[in-house]
PDB file of N, CA, C and O in Angstrom:
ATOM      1  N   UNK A   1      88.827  19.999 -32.112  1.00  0.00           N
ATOM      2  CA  UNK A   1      88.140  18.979 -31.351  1.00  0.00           C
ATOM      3  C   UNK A   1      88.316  19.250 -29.863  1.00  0.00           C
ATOM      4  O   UNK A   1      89.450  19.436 -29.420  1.00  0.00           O
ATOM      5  N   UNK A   2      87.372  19.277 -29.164  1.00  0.00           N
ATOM      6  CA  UNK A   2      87.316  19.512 -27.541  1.00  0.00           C
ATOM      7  C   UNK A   2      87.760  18.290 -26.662  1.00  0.00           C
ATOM      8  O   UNK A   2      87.195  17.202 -26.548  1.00  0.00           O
ATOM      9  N   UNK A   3      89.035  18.788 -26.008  1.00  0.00           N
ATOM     10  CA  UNK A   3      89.193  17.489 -25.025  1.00  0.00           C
ATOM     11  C   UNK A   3      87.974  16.948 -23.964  1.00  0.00           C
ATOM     12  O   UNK A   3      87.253  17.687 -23.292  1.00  0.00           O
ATOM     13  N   UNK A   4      87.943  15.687 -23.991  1.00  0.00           N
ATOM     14  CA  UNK A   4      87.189  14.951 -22.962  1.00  0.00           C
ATOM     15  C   UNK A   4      87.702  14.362 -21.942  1.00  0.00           C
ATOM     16  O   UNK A   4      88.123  13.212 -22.072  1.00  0.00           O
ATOM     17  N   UNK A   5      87.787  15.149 -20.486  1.00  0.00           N
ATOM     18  CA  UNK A   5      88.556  14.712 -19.535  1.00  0.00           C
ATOM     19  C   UNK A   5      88.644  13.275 -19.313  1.00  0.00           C
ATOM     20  O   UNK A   5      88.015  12.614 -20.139  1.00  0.00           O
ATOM     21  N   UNK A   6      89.311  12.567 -18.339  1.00  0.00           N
ATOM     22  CA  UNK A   6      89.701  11.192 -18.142  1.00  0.00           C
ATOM     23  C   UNK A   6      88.920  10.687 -17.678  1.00  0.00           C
ATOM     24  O   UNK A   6      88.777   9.540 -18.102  1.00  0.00           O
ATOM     25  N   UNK A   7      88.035  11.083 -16.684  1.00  0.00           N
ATOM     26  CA  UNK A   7      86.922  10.518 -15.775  1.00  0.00           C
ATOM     27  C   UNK A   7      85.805  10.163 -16.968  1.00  0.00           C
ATOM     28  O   UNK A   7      85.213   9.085 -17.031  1.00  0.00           O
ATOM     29  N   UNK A   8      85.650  11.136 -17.787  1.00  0.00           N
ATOM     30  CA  UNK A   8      84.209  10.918 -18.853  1.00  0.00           C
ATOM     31  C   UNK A   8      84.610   9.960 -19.880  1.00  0.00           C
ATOM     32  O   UNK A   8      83.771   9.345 -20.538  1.00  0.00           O
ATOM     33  N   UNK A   9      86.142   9.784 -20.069  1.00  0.00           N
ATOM     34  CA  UNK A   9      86.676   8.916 -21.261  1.00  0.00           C
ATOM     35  C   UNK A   9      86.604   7.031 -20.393  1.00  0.00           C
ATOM     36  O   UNK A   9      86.429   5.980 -21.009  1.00  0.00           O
ATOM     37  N   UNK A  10      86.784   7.170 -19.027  1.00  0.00           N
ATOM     38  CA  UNK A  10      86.667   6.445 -18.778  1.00  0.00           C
ATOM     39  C   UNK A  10      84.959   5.452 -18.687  1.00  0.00           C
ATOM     40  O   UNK A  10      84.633   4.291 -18.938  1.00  0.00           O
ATOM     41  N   UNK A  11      84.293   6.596 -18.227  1.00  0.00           N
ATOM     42  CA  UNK A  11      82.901   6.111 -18.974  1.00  0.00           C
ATOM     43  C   UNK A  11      82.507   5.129 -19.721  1.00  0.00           C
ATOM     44  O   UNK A  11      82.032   4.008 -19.542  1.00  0.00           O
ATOM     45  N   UNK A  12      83.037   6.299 -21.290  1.00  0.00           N
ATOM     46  CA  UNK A  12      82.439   5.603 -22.230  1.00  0.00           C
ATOM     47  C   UNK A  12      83.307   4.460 -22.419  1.00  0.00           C
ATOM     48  O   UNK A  12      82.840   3.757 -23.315  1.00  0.00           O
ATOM     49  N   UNK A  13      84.694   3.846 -21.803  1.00  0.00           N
ATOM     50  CA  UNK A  13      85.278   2.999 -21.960  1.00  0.00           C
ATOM     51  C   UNK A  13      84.399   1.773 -21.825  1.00  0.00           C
ATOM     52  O   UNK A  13      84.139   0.910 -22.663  1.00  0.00           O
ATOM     53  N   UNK A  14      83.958   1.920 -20.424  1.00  0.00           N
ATOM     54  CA  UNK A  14      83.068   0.916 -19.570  1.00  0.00           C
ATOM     55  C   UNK A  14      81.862   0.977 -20.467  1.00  0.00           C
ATOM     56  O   UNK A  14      81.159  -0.030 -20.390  1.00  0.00           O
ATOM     57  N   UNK A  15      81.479   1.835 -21.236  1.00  0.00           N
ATOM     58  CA  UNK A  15      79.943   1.229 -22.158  1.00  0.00           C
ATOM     59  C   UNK A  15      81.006   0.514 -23.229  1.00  0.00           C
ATOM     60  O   UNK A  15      81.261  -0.682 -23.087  1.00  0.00           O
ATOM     61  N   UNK A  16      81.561   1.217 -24.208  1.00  0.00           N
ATOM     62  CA  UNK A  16      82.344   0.391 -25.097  1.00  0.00           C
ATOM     63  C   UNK A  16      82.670  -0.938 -24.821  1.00  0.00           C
ATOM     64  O   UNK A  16      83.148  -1.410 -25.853  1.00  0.00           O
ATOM     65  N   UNK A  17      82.653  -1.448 -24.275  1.00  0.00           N
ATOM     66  CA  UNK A  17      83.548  -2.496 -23.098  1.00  0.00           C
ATOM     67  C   UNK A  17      81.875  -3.917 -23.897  1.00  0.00           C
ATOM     68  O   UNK A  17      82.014  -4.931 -24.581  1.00  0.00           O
ATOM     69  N   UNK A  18      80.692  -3.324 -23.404  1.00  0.00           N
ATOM     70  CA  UNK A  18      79.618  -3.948 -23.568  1.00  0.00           C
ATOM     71  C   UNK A  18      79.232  -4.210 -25.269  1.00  0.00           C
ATOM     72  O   UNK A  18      79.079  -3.438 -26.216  1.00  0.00           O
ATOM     73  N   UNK A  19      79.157  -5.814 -25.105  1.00  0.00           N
ATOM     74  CA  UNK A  19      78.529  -6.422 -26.062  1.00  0.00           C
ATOM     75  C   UNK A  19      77.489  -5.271 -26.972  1.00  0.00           C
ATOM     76  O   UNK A  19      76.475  -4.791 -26.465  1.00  0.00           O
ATOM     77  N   UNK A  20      77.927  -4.967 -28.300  1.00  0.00           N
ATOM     78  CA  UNK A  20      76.535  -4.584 -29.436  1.00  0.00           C
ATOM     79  C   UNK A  20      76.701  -2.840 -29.262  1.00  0.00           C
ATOM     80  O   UNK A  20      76.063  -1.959 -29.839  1.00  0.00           O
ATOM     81  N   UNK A  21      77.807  -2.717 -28.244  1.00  0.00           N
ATOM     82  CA  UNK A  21      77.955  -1.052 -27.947  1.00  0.00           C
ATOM     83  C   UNK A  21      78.941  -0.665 -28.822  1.00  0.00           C
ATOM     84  O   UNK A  21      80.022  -1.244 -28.716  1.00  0.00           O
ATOM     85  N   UNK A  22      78.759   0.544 -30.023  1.00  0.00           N
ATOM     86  CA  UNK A  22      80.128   1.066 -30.289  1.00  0.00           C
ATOM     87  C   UNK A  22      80.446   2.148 -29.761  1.00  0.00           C
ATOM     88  O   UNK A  22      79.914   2.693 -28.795  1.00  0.00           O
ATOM     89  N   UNK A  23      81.482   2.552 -30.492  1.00  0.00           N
ATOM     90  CA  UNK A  23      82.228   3.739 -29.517  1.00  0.00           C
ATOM     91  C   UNK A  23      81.221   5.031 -29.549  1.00  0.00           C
ATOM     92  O   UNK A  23      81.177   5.802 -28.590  1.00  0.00           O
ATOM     93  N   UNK A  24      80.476   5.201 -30.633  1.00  0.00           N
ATOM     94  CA  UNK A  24      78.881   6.183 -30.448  1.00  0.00           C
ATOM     95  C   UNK A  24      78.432   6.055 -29.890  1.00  0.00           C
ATOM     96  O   UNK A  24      78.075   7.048 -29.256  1.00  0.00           O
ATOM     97  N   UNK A  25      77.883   4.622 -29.434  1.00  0.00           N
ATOM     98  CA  UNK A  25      76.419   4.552 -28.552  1.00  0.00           C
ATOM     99  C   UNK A  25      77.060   4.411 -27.273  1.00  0.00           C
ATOM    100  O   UNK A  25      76.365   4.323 -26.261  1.00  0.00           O
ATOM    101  N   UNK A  26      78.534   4.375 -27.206  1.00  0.00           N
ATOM    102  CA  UNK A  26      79.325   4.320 -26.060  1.00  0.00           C
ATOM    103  C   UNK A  26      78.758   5.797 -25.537  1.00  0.00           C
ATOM    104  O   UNK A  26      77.966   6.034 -24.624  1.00  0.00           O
ATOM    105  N   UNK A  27      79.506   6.785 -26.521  1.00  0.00           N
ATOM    106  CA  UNK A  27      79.605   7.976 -25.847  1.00  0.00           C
ATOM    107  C   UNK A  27      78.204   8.672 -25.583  1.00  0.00           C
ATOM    108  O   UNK A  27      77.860   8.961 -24.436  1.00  0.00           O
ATOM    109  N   UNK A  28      77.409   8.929 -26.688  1.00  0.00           N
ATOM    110  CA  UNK A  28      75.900   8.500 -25.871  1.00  0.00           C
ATOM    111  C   UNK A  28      75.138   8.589 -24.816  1.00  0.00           C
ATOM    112  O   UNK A  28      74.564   9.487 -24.200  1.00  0.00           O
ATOM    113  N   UNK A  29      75.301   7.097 -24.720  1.00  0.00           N
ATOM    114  CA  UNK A  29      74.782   6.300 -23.456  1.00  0.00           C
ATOM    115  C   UNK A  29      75.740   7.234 -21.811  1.00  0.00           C
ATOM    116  O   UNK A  29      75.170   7.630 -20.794  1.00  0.00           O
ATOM    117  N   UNK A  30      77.469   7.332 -22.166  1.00  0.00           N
ATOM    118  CA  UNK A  30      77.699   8.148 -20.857  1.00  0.00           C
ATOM    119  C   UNK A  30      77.004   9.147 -20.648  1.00  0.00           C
ATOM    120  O   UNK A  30      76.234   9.240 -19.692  1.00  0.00           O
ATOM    121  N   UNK A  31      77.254  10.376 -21.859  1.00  0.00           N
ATOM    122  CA  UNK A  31      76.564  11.262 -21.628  1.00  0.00           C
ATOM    123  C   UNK A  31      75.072  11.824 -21.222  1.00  0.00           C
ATOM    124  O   UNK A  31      74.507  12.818 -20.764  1.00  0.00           O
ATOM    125  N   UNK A  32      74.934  11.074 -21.496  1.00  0.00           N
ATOM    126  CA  UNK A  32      73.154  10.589 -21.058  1.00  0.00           C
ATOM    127  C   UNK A  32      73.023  10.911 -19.975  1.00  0.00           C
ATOM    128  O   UNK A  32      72.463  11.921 -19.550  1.00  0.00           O
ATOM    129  N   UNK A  33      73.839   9.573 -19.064  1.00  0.00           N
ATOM    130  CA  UNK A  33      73.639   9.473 -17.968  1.00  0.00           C
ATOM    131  C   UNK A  33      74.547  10.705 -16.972  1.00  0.00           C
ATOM    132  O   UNK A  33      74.139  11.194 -15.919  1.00  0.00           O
ATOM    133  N   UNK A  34      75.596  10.946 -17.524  1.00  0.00           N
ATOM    134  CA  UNK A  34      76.502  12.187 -16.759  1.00  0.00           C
ATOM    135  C   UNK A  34      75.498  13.398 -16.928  1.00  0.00           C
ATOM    136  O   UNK A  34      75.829  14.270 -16.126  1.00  0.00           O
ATOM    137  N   UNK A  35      74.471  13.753 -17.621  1.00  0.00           N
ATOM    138  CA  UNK A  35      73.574  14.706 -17.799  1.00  0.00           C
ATOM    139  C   UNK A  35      72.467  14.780 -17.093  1.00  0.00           C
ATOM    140  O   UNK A  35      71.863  15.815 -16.812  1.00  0.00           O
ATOM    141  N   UNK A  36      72.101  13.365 -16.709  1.00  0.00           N
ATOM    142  CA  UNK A  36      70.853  13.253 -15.733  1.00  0.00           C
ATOM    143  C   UNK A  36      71.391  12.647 -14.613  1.00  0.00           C
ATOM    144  O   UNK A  36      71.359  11.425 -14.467  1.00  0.00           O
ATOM    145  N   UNK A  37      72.030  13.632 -13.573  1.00  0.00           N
ATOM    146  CA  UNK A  37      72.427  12.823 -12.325  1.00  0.00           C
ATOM    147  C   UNK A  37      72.084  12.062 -11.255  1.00  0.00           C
ATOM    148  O   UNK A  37      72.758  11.456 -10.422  1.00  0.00           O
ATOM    149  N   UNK A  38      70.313  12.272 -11.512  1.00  0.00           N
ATOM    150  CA  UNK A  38      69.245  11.557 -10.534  1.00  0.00           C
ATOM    151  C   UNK A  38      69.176   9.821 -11.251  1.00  0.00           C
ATOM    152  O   UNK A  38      69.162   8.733 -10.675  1.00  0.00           O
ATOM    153  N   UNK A  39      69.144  10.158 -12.658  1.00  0.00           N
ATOM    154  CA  UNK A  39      69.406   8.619 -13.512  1.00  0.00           C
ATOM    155  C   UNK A  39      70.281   7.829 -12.974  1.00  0.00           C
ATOM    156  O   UNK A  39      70.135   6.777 -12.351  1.00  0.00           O
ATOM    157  N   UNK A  40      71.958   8.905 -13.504  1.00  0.00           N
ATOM    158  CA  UNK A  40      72.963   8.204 -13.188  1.00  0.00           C
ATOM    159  C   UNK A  40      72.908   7.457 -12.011  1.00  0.00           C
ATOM    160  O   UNK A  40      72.729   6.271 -12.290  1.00  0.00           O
ATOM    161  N   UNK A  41      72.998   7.682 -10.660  1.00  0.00           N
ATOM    162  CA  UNK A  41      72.384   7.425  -9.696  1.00  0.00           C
ATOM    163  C   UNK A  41      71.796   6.385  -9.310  1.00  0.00           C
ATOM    164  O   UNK A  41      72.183   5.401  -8.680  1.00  0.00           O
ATOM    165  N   UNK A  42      71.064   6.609  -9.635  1.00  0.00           N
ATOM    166  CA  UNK A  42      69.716   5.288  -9.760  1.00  0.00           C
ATOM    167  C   UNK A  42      70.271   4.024 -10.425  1.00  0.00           C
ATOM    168  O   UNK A  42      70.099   2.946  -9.856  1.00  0.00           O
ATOM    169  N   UNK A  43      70.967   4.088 -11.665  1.00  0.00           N
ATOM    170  CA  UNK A  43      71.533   3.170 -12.604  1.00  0.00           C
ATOM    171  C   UNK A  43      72.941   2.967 -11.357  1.00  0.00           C
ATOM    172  O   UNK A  43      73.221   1.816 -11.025  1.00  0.00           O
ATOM    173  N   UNK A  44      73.439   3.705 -10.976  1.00  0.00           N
ATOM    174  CA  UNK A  44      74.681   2.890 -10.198  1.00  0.00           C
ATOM    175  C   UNK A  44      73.853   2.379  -8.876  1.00  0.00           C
ATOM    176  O   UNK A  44      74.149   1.184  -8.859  1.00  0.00           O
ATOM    177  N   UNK A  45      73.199   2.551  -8.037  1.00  0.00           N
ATOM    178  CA  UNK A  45      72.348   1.764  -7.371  1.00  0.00           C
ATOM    179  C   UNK A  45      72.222   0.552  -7.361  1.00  0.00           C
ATOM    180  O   UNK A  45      72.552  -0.355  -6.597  1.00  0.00           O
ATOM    181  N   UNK A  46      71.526   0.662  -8.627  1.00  0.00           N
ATOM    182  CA  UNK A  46      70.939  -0.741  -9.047  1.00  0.00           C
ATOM    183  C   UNK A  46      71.626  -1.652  -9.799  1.00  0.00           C
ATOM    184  O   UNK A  46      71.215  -2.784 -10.054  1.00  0.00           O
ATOM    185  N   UNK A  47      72.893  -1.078 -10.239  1.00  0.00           N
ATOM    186  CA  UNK A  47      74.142  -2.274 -10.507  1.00  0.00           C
ATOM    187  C   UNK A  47      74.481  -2.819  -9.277  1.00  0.00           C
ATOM    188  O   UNK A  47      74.425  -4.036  -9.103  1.00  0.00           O
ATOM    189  N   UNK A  48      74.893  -1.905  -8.242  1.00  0.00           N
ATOM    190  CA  UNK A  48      75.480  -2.391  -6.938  1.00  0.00           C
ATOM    191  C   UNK A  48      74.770  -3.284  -6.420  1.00  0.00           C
ATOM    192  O   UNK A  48      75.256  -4.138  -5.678  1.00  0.00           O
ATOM    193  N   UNK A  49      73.290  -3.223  -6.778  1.00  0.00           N
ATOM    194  CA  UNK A  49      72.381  -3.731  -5.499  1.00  0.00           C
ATOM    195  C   UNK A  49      72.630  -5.300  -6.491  1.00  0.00           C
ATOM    196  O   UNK A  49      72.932  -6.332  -5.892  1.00  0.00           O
ATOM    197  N   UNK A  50      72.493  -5.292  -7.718  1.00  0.00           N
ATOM    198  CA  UNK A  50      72.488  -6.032  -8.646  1.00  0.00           C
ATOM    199  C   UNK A  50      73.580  -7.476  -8.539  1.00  0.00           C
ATOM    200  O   UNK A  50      73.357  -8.673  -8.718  1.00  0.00           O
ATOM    201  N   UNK A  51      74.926  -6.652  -8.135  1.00  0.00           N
ATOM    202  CA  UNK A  51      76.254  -7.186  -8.047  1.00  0.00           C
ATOM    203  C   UNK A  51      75.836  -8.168  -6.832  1.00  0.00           C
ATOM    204  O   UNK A  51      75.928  -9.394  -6.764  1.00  0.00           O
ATOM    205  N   UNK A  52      75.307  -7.154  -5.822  1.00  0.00           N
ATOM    206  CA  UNK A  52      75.640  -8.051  -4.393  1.00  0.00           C
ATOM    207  C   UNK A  52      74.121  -8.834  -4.585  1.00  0.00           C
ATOM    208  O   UNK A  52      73.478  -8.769  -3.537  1.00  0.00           O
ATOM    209  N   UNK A  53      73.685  -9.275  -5.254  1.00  0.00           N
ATOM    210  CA  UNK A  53      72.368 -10.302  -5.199  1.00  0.00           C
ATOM    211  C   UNK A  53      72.747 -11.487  -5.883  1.00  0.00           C
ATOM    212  O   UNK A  53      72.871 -12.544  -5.265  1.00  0.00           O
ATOM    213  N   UNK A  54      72.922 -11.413  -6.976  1.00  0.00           N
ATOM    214  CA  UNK A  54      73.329 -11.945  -8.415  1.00  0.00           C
ATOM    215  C   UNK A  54      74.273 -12.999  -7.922  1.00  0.00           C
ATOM    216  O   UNK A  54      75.057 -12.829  -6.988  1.00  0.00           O
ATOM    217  N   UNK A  55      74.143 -14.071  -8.599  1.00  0.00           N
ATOM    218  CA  UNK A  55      75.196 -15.331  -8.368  1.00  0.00           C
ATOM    219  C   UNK A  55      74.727 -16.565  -9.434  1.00  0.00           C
ATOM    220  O   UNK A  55      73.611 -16.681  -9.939  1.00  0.00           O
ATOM    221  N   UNK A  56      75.579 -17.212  -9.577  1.00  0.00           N
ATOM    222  CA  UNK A  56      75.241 -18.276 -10.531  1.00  0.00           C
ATOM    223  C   UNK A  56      74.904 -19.217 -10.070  1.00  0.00           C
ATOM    224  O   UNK A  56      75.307 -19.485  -8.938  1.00  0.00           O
ATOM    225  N   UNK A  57      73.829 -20.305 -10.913  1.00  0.00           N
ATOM    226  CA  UNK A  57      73.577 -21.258 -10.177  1.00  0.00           C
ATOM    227  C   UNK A  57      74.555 -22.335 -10.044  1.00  0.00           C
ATOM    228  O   UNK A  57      75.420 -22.451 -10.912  1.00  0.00           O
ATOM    229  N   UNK A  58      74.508 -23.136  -9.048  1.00  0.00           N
ATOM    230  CA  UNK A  58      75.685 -24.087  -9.170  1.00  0.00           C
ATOM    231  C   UNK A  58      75.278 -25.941  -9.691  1.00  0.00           C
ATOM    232  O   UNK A  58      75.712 -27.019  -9.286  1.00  0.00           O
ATOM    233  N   UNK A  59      74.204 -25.542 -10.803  1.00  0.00           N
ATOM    234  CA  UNK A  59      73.760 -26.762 -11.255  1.00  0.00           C
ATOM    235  C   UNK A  59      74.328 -26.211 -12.993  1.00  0.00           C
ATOM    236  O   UNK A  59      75.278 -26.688 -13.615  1.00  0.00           O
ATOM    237  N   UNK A  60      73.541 -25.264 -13.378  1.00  0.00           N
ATOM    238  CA  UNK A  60      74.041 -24.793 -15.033  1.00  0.00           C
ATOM    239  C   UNK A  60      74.282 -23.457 -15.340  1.00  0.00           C
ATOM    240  O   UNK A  60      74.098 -22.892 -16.418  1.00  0.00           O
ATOM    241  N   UNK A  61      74.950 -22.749 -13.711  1.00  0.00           N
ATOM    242  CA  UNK A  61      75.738 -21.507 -14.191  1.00  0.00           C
ATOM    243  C   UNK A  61      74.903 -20.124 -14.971  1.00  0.00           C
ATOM    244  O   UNK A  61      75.369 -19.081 -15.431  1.00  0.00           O
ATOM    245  N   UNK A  62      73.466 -20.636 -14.886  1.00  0.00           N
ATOM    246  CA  UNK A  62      72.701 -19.109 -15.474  1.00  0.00           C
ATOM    247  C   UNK A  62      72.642 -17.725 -13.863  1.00  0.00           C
ATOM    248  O   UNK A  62      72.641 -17.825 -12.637  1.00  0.00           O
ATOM    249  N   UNK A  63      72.618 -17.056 -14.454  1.00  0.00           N
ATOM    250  CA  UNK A  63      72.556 -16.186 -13.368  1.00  0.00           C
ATOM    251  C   UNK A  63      71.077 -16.268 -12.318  1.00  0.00           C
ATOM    252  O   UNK A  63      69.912 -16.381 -12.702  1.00  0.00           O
ATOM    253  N   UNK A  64      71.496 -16.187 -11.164  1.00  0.00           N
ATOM    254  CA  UNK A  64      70.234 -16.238  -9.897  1.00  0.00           C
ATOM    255  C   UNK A  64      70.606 -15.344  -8.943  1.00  0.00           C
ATOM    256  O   UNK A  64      71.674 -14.771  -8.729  1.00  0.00           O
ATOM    257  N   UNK A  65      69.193 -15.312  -8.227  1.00  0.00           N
ATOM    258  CA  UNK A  65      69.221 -14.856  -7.079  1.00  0.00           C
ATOM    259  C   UNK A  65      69.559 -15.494  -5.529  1.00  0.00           C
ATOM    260  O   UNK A  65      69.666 -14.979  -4.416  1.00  0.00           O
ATOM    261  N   UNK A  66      69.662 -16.772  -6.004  1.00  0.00           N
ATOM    262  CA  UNK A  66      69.355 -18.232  -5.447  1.00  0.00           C
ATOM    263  C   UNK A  66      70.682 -18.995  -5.881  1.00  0.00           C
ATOM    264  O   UNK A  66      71.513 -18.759  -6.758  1.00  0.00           O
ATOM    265  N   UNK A  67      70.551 -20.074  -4.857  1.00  0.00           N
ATOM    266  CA  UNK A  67      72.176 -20.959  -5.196  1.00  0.00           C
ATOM    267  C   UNK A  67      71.737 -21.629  -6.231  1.00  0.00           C
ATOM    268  O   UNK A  67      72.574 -21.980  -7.063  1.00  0.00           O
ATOM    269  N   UNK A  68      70.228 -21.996  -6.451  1.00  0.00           N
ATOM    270  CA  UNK A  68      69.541 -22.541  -7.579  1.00  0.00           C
ATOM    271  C   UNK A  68      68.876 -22.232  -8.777  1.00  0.00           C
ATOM    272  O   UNK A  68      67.852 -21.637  -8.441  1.00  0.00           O
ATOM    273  N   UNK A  69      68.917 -22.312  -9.811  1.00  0.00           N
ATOM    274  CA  UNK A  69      68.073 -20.895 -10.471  1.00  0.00           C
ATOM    275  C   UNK A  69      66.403 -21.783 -10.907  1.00  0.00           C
ATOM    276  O   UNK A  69      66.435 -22.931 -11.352  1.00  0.00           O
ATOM    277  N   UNK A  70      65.121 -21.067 -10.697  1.00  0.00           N
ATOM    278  CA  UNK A  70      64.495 -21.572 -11.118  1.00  0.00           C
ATOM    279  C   UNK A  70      63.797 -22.695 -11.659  1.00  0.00           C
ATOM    280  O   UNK A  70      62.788 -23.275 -11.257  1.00  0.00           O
ATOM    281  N   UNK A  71      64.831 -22.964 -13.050  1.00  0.00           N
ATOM    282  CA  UNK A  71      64.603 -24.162 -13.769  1.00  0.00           C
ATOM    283  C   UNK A  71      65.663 -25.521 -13.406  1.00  0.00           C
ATOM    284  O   UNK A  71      65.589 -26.641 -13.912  1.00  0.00           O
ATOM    285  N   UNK A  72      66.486 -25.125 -12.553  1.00  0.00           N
ATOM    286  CA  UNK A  72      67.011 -26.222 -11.813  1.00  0.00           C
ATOM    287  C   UNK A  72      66.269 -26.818 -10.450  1.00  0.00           C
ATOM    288  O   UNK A  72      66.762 -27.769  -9.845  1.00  0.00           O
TER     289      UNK A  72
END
């Protein structure tokens, strides 16, 4: 069996980690993205950009863009 350095194990930790993911579609899904580095990329982007937008509403806690969400 071929070792998988720490950085790539850590990866698939962080997919494993996600709801409906097993440790296959864990490893997978990293490799995927460690293979297409313009993807990868793009996908960490758009978490970041994601993180710093994203907030809950402070009426029923669904996620917004807004202190309000929508249907509040």
């Amino acid at each position: 069996m071929r070792t998988v350095p720490s950085t790539i194990k850590k990866v698939i930790e962080h997919f494993d980690n996600l709801p409906g993911i097993g440790s296959k579609n864990a490893t997978r899904l990293a490799l995927f993205l460690l293979q297409n580095k313009v993807e990868a990329k793009s996908f960490a982007t758009d978490i970041a950009a994601a993180l710093q937008d994203v907030q809950l509403c402070i009426e029923c806690q669904t996620i917004t863009a807004k202190e309000r969400c929508a249907i509040c």
